[in-house]
N, C-alpha and C positions, 0 to 999 in steps of 0.2 A: 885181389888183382891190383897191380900197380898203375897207378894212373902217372901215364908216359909225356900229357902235353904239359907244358909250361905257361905262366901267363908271366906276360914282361912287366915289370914296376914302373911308375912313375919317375921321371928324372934321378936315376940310378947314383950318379959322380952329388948329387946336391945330398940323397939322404944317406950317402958313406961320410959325408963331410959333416951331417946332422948327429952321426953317431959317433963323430970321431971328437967332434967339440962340446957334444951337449951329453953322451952317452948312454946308456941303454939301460933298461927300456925307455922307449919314446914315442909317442903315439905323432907321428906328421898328419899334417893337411895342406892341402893343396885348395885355397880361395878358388883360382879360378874354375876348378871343377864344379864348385858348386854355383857359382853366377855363369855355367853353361848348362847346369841340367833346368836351374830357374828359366834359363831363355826356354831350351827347350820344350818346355812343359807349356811357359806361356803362349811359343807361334804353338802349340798343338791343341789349345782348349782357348784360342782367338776368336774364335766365331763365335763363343756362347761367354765371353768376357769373364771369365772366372776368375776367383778372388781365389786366391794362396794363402794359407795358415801353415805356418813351419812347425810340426809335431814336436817340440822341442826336446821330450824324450830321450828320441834319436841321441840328440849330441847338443847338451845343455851348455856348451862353457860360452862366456860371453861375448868369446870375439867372433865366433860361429853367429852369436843370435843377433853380433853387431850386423854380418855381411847380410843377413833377412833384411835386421832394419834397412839397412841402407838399398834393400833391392824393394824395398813397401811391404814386404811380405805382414804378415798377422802372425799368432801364438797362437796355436794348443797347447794351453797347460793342465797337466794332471793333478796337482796339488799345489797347497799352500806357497811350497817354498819357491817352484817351478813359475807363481805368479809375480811372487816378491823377486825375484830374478828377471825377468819379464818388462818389470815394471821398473825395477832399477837401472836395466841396459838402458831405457827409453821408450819403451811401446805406448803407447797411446793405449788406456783401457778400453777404449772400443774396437782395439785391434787385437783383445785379447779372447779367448771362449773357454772357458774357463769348464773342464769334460775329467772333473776328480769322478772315481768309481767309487761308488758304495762309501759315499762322501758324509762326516760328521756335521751333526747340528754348527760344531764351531767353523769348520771350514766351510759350510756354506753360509754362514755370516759374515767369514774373513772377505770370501768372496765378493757378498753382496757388498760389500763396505767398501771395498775396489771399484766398485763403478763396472764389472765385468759381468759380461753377459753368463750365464750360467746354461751346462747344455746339461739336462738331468736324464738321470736312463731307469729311473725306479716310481713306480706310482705315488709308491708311499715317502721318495723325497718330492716329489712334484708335489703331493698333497701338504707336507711339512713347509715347502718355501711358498705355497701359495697361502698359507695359515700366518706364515710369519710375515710376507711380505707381497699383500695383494695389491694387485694391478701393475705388478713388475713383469719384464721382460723376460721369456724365458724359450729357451730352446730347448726341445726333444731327441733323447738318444731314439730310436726306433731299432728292434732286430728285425731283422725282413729276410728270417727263418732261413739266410744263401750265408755256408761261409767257406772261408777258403783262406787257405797260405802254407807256406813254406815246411809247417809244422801245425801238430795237433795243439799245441801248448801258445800260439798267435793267431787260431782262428778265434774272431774276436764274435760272429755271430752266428745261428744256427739255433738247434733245436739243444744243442749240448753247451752253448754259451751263458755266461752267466752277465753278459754287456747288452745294454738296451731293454726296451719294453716291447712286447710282440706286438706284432704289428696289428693280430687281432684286438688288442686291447683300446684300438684309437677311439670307440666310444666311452671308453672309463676316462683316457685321456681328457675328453673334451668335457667331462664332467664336471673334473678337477675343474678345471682350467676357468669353465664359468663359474663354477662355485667362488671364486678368488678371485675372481678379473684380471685372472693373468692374461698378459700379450701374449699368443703362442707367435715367435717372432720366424720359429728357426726349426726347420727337420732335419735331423743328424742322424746318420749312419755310418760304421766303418768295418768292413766284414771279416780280414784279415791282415796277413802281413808278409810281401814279396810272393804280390800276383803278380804272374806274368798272360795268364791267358784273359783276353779283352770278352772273351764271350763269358765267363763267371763276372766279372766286371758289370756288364750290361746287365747280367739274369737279375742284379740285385738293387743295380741304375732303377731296373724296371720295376722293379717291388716297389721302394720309394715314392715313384715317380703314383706309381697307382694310389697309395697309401693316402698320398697327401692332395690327395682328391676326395677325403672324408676328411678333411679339416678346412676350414677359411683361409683366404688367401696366406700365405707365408709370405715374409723378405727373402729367406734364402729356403737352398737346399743344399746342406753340406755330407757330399757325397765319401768321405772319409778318404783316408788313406791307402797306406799296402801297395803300392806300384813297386813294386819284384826289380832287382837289378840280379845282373850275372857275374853268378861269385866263383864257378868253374870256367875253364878254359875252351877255351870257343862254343861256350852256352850263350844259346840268344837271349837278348834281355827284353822287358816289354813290347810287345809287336805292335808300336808307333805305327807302323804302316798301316795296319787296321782298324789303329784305335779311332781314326778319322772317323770312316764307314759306321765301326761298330760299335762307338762310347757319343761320339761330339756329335755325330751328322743327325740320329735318330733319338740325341738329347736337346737340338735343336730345334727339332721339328716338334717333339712335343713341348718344350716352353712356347714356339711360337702360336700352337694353338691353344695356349694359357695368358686368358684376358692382363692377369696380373705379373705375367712374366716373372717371378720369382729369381732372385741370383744365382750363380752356380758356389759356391764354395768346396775346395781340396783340401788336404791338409796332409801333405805328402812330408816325410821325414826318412826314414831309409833315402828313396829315391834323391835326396836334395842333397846327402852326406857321405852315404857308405863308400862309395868310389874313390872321396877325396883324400881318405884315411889309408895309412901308413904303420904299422906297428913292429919298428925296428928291434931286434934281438940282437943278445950276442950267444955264440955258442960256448958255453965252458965243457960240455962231454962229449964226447962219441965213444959209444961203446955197443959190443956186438954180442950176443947169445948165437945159438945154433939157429934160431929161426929170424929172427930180425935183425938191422942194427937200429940202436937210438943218437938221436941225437939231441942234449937238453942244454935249455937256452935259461936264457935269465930272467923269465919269463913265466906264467903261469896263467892260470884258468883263472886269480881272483882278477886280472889285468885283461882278459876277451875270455869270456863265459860265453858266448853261442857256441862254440866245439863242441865243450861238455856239458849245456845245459838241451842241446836245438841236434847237436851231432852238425851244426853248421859246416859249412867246407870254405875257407878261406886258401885262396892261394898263395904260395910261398915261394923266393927266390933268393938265393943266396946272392948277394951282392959282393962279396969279396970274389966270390968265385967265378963270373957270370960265367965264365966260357967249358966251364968244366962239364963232363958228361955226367948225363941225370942217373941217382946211384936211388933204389929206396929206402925210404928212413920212416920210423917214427918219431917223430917231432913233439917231444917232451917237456914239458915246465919244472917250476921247481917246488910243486903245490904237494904236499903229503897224501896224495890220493894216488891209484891207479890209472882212474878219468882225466886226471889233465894231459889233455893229449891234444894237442894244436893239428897235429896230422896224423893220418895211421898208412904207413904204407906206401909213400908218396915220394914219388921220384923228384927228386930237388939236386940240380948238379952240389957234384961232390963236395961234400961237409967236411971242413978241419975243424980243429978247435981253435978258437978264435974268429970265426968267422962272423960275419953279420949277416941277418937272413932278415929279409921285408916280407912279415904278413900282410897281405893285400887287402884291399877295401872292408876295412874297419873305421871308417871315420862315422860309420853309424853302430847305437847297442856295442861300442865298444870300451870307452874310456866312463857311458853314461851306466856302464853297468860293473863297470869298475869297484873295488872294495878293498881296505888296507886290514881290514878285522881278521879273517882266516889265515892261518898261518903267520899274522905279524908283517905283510910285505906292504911298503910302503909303494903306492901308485907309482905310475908311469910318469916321466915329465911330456909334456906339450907341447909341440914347436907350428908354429904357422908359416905356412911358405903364400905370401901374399901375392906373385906370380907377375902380370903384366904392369903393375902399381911399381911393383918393383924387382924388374928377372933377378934371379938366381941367387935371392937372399931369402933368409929365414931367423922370425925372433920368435925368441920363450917366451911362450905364452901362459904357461904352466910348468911351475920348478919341482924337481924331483923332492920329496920328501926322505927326510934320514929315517934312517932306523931310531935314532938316540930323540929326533923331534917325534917319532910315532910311540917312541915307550912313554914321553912325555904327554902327547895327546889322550893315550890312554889313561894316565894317572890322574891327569886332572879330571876327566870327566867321574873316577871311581872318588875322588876328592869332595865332588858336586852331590855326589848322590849322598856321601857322610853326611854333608851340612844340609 
């Protein structure tokens, strides 16, 4: 069935101009999207003063992790390199919580040797960094057995998740923890990725919230991420309306009858990026069978993998053509697979070749999941559109790589492994 609505692109005349001087593919952002959903998020979890850590995952490049800094936000880093990036923008190591999965002896040394707080989700790394390093600070992954999102491949907790420690386990936890003199400083949870219903939200607030009522007082409670934005066309995005009622109002009522008040911590990344993000195409084919037409851009799956990793649904607008009527098309890359498939079916006013089409809200899991290794295709470039700082201009942020520099990246590294 062909999907008939359309969603409009962000400043249409700026990213024809983005493709006309810097070329395609190009992944835009839009700054001020994301110092409005930071506002937003803050007046909406004001009452219980909560603390923001930017998942930096989402969308790693530096001038992203610059606008965090500059808004106070903190880091979630998953690895090594994600910390040394972290710390290199400028973050403060106590703004950083440092949440590597099924993490090595070395990285959780890199880590400790960072000065960054460590959130563990395994007994037996809890038991290893309290061996190695007792009466350190340490925060707890917990599963609290609720998960949920977008896909089965991003619920991050449950009975089928392989993130966190059950929640049954908090008396081995507290074992560990005396045995070593660890500080338990921090309870961490994060169930999935792009909720949008506030009652899954609460059901697993509330597991938490009971959980860490068999342990001694904590500093924080860091309630994870996954706030769900809307990537189809007049799909509602997180119900803000309720979230009042049904996340902030009956998570303030229970800190305030908690003597030690514990802090609230977030650590939202989709919801802070995806929206801001642009992923300009050019079309070089249209071509038609008896059942479909296609139409393949210069563009593929190794450049936005949610389509064909997630079945994602990003929407698409032709920008050369805005006014033309919606025709359906398959929206093709240029990847050696049958699966790179940007769209199946999908009414996008009428396609030439040559034209420019903006994939919509990929400024999150788009450029960060990005890879030039399969098929040989050199990344996307980056442009920043920095908005009220300064209207209707945009710099590269990130330069297209050659074909002739990516055969040379590969050589050298098959050089590296000779010697």
């Amino acid at each position: 069935m062909t999907e008939t609505l359309l969603k409009s692109p962000p400043q249409p005349e700026l990213l024809l101009r983005v493709a006309e001087r810097v070329g395609t593919p190009t992944y835009v952002y839009f700054a001020d999207v994301i110092r409005e959903r930071i506002r937003l998020l803050r007046e909406r979890t004001a009452r219980i003063d909560a603390r923001l850590l930017y998942a930096m995952k989402a969308n790693g490049h530096p001038a992203v992790l610059s606008i965090m800094k500059e808004e106070n936000l903190g880091i979630d880093a998953v690895s090594p390199a994600e910390l040394l990036l972290a710390l290199r923008v400028g973050f403060d190591p106590d703004r950083i919580l440092f949440s590597a999965n099924n993490m090595t002896d070395d990285e959780m040394e890199f880590a400790h040797r960072q000065g960054v707080l460590l959130n563990v989700g395994e007994l037996s790394r809890l038991e290893r960094y309290g061996r190695a390093h007792p009466g350190s600070r340490v925060c707890v992954r917990v599963n609290p057995r609720i998960g949920a999102g977008h896909h089965d491949h991003v619920i991050t907790a449950g009975p089928d998740s392989k993130f966190g420690i059950p929640v049954e386990a908090a008396a081995e936890i507290l074992r560990i923890v005396e045995r070593h003199g660890l500080r338990l400083v921090g309870l961490h949870q994060h169930i999935g990725s792009g909720i949008m219903d506030t009652g899954t939200l609460w059901s697993a607030i509330r597991v938490i919230l009971e959980a860490a009522k068999h342990f001694p007082p904590v500093e924080f409670i860091n309630l994870g991420g996954g706030l769900g934005v809307p990537y189809r066309p007049g799909e509602a995005g997180l119900d803000f309306e309720n979230f009042d009622t049904r996340v902030v109002e009956p998570l303030d009522e229970f800190l305030t009858g908690d003597a030690s008040r514990p802090a609230v911590w977030f650590e939202p990344g989709r919801f802070l990026t995806a929206e801001c993000g642009v992923l300009l195409v050019r079309v070089n084919t249209v071509k038609a069978n008896p059942e479909r037409t296609f139409a393949g851009v210069d563009s593929g799956m190794t450049h936005l993998l949610r389509p064909a990793l997630y079945g994602s649904y990003h929407a698409v607008s032709n920008l050369s053509n805005p006014d033309g009527d919606p025709v359906p098309y398959d929206i093709v890359g240029n990847i050696c697979e049958t699966g790179d498939r940007f769209a199946r079916d999908r009414a996008v006013q009428e396609i030439r070749e040559g034209d420019v089409l903006a994939i919509l809200d990929t400024g999150a899991y788009g450029m960060s999941m990005a890879s030039p290794s399969y098929n040989l295709r050199p990344v996307p470039a980056e442009v920043l559109v920095p908005g009220e700082s300064d209207p209707g201009r945009f710099r590269v942020i990130g330069r297209r790589q050659t074909a002739a520099e990516l055969v040379a990246d590969v050589l050298g590294r098959a050089e590296s492994r000779r010697d």
